[in-house]
C-alpha distance (Angstrom), angle and dihedral (degrees) to the residues before:
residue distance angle dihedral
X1 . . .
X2 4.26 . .
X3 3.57 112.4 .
X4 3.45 106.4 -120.3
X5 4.16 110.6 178.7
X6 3.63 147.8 11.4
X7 3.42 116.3 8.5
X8 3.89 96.3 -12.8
X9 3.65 91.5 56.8
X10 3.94 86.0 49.8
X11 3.66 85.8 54.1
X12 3.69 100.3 58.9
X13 3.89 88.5 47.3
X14 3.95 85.9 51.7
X15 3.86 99.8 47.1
X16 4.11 94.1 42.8
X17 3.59 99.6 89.9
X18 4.26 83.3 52.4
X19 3.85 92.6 46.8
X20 3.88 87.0 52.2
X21 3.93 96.0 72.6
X22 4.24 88.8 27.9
X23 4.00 72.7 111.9
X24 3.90 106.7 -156.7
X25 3.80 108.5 67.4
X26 3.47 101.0 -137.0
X27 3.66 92.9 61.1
X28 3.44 88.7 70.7
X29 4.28 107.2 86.0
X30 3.76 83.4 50.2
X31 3.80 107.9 58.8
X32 3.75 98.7 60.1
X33 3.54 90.6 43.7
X34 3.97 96.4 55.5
X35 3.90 81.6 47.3
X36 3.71 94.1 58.7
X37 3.21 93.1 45.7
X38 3.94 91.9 58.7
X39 3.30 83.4 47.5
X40 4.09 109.7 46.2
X41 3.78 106.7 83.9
X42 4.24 111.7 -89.8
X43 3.60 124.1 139.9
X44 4.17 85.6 -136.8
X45 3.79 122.2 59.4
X46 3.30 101.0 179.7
X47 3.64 126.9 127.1
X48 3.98 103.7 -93.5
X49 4.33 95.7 38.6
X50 3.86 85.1 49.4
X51 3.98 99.6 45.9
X52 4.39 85.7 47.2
X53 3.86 86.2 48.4
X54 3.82 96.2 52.1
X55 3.94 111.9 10.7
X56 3.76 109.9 6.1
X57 4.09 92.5 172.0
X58 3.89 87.9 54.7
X59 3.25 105.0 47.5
X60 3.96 95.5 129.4
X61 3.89 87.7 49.8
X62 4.07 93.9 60.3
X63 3.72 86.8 33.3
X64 4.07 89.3 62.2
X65 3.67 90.8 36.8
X66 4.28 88.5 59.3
X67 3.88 99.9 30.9
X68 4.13 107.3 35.4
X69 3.43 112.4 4.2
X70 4.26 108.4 108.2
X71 3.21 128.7 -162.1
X72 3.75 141.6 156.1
X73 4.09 105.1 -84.6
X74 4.26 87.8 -173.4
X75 3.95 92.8 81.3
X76 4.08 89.4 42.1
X77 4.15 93.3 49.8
X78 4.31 90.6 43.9
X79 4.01 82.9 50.5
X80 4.25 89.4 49.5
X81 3.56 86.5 41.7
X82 3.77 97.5 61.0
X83 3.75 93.0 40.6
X84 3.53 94.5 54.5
X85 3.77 96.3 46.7
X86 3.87 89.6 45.0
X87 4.09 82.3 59.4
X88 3.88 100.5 39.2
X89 3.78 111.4 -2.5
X90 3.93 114.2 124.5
X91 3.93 137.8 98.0
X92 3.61 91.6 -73.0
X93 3.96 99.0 57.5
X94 3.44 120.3 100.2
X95 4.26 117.1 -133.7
X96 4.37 89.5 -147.3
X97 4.08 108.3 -161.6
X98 4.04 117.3 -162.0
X99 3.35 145.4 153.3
X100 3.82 118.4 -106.6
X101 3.77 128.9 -161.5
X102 3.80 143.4 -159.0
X103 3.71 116.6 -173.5
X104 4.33 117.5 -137.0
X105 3.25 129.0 -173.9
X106 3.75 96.0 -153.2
X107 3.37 135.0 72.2
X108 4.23 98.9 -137.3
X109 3.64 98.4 70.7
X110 4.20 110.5 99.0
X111 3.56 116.8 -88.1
X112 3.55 102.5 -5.6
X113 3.78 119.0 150.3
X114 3.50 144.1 141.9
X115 3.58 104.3 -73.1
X116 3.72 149.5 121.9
X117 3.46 110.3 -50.0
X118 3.75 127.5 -176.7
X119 3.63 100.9 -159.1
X120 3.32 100.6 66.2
X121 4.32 95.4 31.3
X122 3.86 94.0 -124.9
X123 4.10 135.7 62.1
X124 3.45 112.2 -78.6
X125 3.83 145.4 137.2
X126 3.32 107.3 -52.1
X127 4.08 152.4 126.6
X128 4.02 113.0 -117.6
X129 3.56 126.3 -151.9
X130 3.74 135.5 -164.4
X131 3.74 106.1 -128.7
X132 4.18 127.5 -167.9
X133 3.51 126.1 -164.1
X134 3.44 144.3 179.2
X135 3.55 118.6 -140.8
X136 4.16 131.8 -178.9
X137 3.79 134.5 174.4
X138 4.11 87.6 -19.8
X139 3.75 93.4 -45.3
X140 3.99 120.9 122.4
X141 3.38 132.6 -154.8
X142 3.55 125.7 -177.6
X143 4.31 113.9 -135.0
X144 3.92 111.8 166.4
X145 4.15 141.6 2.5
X146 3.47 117.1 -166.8
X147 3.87 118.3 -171.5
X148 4.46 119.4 -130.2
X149 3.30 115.8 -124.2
X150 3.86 102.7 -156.6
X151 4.10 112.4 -143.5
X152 3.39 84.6 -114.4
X153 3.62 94.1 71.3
X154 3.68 95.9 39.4
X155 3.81 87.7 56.1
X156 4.11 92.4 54.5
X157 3.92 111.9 62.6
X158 3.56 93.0 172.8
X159 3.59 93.6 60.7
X160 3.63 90.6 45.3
X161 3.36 94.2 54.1
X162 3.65 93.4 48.6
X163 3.90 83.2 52.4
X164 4.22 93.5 49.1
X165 3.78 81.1 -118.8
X166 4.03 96.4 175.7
X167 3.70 106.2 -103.6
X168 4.37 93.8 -122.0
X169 3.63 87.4 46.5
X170 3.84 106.0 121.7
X171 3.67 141.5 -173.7
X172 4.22 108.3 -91.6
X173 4.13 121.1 179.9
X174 3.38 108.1 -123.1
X175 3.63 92.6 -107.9
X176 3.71 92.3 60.5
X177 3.67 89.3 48.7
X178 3.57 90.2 55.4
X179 3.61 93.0 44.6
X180 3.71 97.1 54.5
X181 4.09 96.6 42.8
X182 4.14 88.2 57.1
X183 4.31 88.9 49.8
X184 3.93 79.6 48.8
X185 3.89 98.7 51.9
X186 3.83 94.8 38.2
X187 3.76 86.7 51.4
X188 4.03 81.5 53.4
X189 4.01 83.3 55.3
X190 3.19 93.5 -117.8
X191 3.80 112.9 162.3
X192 3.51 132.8 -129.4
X193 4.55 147.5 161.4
X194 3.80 100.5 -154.8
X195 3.69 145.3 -7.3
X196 3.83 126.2 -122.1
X197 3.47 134.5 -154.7
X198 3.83 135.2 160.4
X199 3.90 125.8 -136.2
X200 4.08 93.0 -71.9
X201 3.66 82.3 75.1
X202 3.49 113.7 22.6
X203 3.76 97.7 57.0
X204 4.19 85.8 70.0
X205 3.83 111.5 85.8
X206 4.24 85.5 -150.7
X207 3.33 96.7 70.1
X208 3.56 98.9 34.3
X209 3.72 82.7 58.6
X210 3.58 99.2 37.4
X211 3.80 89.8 57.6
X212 4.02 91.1 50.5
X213 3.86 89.4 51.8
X214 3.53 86.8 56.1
X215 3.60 96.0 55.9
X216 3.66 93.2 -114.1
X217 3.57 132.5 161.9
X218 3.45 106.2 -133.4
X219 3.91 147.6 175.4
X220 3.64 124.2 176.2
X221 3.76 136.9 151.9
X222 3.53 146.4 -101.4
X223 3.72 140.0 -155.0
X224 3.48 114.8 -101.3
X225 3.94 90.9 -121.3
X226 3.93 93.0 48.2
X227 4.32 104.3 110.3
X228 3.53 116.9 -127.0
X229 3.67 141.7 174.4
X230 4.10 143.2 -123.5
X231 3.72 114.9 -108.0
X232 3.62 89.5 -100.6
X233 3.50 106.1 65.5
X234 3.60 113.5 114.8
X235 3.99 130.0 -161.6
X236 3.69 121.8 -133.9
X237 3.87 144.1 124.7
X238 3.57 108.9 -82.5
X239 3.34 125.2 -112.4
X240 4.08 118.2 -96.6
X241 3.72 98.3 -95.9
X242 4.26 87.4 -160.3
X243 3.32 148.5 1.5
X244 3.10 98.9 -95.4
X245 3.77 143.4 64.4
X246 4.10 123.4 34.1
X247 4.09 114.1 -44.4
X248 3.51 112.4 -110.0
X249 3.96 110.1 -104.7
X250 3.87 98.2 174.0
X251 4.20 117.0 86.9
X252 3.58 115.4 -124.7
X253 4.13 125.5 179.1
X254 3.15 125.1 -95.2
X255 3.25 100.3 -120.3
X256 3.97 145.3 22.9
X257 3.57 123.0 -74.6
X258 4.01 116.3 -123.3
X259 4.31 119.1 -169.3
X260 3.58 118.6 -96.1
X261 3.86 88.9 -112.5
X262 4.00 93.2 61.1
X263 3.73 88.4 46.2
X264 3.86 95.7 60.0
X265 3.88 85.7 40.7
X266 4.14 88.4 65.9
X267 3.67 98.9 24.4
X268 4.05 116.2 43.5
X269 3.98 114.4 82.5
X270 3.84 113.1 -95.6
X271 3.65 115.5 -110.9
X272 3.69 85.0 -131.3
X273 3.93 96.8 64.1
X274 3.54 99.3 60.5
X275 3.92 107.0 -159.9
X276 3.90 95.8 38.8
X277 3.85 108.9 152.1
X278 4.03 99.3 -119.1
X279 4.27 106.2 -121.6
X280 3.12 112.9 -89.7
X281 4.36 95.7 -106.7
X282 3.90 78.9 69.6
X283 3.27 100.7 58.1
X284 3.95 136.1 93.0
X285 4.26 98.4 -121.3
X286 3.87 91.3 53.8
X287 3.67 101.5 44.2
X288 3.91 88.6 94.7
X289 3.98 84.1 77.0
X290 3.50 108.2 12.2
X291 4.05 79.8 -138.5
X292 3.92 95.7 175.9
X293 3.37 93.7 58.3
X294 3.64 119.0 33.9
X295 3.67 117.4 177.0
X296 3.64 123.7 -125.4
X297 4.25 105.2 -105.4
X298 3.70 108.2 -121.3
């Protein structure tokens, strides 16, 4: 069924460019199809309720496309990348990094686990997935989703195998994840101010770090428990406080750790003294290091 006006026919010009490196010709007719399907209203989108929506006679054909059809998805994510940075890329977008969930029931599908999940506000069984999006003046677009492999797949090959978990496919934190999916996107060229991130992933020093040694612009949060220091806190082995006993080789701060709630408490600008210049760990120019408020490493 070829689209062939309105916003079908604006569909087929949209999704060219992705059918172009599709690779094997005759997976062509089926791509914008499945897409339509997600598309068309249906309360079901699975794979039979979407084939008897949009080509009832081929269901097996858009059922092979889905299900065992492979292909490549590196040439399809560099073409998404440019088209979403040609909509929203630009020093005032935002590159957004979250977790997203889908709860199961079972325990066949890949990945899933009991384990945090955001959809439902509580740990459960679910599969997680590392999500980036771009985001600009209210506007969304979405640019990667990475699946987590909990280390309690990576430590059962048989039920990997039984899941046609690829063979090189490893365990990753979700920071590293993260990480690697914003080196992939910049290598796309796609263009961004700052990085966000909630507390899933600011609460790890690594990708705190890894973000900074990227020369990223960044602002993420922090539970209200986590300890943090002032910007002048230094780290270095202590001085020997007597003659006697062992020196002290290990560095220590120079000061006491306080949580990140208390720190807000004494530092953010009162809502009562209008004018207040804002600290400067609240401000645009020092999100890079988020220097007035460092959180502890774990």
């Amino acid at each position: 069924m070829k689209a062939e006006r309105g916003w079908q026919a604006h569909l087929d010009r949209w999704l060219t460019p992705f059918l172009d490196v599709l690779g094997d010709e005759r997976r062509k007719p089926w791509a914008p199809l499945y897409i339509l399907g997600l598309l068309l209203p249906g309360d079901r989108k699975s794979m039979q309720p979407i084939s008897e929506r949009v080509a009832p006679k081929d269901i097996q054909q858009i059922h092979h496309f889905v299900s065992t059809s492979c292909w490549d998805p590196a040439p399809l994510e560099e073409v998404l990348c440019h088209k979403v940075d040609e909509m929203l890329g630009g020093d005032e977008a935002c590159l957004i990094i979250d977790d997203t969930s889908l709860p199961k029931k079972g325990t066949k599908s890949v990945g899933v686990a009991h384990q945090s999940c955001g959809a439902l506000g509580k740990q459960a069984n679910c599969q997680c997935l590392v999500s980036l999006t771009l985001a600009r003046d209210d506007i969304p677009a979405p640019l990667g989703l990475r699946l987590f492999l909990p280390q309690s797949w990576a430590d059962d090959p048989a039920r990997c195998k039984q899941a046609k978990v690829p063979e090189n496919l490893e365990h990753r934190p979700k920071w590293r994840i993260a990480l690697d999916e914003v080196d992939r996107v910049r290598a796309a060229g796609v263009r961004f101010g700052c990085v966000l991130a909630d507390a899933g992933y600011g609460m790890g020093a690594e990708f705190r770090h890894g973000l900074s040694q990227r020369g990223l612009a960044w602002a993420v949060g922090v539970l209200a428990a986590q300890n943090v220091y002032s910007p002048d806190v230094r780290v270095a082995v202590p001085a020997l406080a007597s003659s006697r006993g062992r020196p002290p080789v290990r560095p220590a701060p120079s000061e006491l750790p306080c949580t990140a709630a208390s720190f807000i408490d004494q530092h953010a600008p009162s809502a009562a003294s209008p004018g207040v210049q804002a600290p400067r760990a609240f401000t645009r120019e020092t999100s890079r290091s988020c220097e007035c408020a460092q959180p502890m490493e774990p």
